[in-house]
N, C-alpha and C positions, 0 to 999 in steps of 0.2 A: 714475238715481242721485238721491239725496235730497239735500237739502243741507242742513248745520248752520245752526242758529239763527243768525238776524244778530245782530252786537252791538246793535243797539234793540232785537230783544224780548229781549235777558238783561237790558240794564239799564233794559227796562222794569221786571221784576222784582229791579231793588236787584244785579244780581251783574258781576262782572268777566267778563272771555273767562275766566278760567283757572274751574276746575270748585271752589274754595274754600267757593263759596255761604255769604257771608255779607255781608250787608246792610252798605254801607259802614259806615255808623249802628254796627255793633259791630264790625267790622275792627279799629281800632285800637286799641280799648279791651282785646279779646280778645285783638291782640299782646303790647300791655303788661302782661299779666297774665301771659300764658305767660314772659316773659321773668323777671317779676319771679320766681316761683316757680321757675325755674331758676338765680335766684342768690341764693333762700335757704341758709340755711346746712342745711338736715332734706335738699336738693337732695342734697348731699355724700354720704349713705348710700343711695348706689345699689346694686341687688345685681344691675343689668340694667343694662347701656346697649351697643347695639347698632349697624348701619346694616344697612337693607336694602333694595335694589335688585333693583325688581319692574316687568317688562315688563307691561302690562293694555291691556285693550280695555276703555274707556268708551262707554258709546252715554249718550245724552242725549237727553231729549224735552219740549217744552213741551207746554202743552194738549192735544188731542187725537191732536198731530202725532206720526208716530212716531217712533222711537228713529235717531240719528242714532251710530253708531259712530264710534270714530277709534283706534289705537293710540299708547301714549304708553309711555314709560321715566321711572321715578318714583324719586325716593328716598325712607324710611321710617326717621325714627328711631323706636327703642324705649327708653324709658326702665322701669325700674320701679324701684320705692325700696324701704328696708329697712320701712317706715308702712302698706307694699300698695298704695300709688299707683301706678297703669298710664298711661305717655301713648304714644301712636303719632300722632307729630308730620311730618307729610305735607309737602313741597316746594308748591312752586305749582301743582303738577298735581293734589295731591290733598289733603284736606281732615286736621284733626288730630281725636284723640278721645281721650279721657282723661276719670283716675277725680276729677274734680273739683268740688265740687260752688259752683256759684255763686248769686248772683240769681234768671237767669234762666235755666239750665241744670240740665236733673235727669239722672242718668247711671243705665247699667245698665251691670254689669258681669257678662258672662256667661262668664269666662275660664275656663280647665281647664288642668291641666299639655298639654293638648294642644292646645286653643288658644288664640289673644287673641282675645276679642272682648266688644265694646266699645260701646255704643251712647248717643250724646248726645242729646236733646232740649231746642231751643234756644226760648222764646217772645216774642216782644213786642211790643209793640201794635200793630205792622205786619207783622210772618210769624213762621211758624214752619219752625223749620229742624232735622229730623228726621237724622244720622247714624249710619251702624254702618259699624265695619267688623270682617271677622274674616280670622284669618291665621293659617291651622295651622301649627303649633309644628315637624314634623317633614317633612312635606311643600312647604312654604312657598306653598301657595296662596293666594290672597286674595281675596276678595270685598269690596266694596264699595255703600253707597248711599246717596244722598244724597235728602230730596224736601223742598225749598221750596216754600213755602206759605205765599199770599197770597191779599185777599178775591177781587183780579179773576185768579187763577191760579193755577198751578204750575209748577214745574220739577223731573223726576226725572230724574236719575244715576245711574247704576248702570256697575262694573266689576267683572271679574274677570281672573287672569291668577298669574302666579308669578312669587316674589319669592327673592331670592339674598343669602345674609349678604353683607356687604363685611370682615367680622372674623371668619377661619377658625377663632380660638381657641374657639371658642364649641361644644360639640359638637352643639347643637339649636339652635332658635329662641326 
């Protein structure tokens, strides 16, 4: 049996235990930002807002080392605005992605009425932090992936698994 990364080498590489990946250094700046845009007022014309509760298998791997699996039950808000803004805003198990564009963040939006997917590119002077995730609209699968990247490393994340509305009114995802 393999065993998960110790917490020294994740925060060798700037990250928490939980799988967020992102450098303290933008943690909090990132929160304040998601918050604040969630109580603008353009927030209010949502034509989306969902929950969804999705069981995944993450494997995780540093450097060479291989993928270390675990199973986790996650939450998934879905936001989208009446503007075309998409966010898929992850609990502490799993990272958020959204149509936003900042500084240091460049976004691809790869979405279809049949799925979300979503992918961020984060850079600065100390890592780059690469996410996607996608989540078909009708089946509620998910995939996910994370891959941190620093000069002395990396760290790549990767999940999949199936996700469950918490809001039946909804007739798809």
């Amino acid at each position: 049996m393999i065993a998960e990364p110790s917490v020294d080498q994740r925060l060798s590489f700037g990250l928490s235990r939980s799988l967020c990946c992102y450098p303290p250094a933008l943690a909090k700046p990132l929160s304040f930002a998601l918050l604040m845009l969630f109580m603008n007022p353009v927030a209010a014309n949502r034509v989306l807002d969902l929950t969804l509760i999705c069981e995944m298998n993450i494997g995780s791997r540093t450097g060479t080392d291989p993928f270390v699996e675990r199973r986790v039950k996650t939450r998934i808000e879905v936001t989208e605005l009446a503007n075309g803004s998409l966010f898929l805003i992850g609990d502490g198990e799993l990272f958020s992605v959204y149509t936003h564009k900042t500084a240091n963040l460049e976004f691809m939006n790869h979405s279809s009425p049949e799925k979300w997917h979503l992918r961020n590119i984060e850079r600065t002077e100390v890592a780059t932090v690469d996410r996607e995730m996608i989540i078909d609209r009708f089946s509620g699968t998910i995939s996910t992936r994370v891959f941190y990247r620093q000069k002395n490393g990396f760290i790549d994340d990767r999940g999949f698994g199936e996700c469950k509305k918490v809001d039946k009114g909804n007739k798809r995802f």
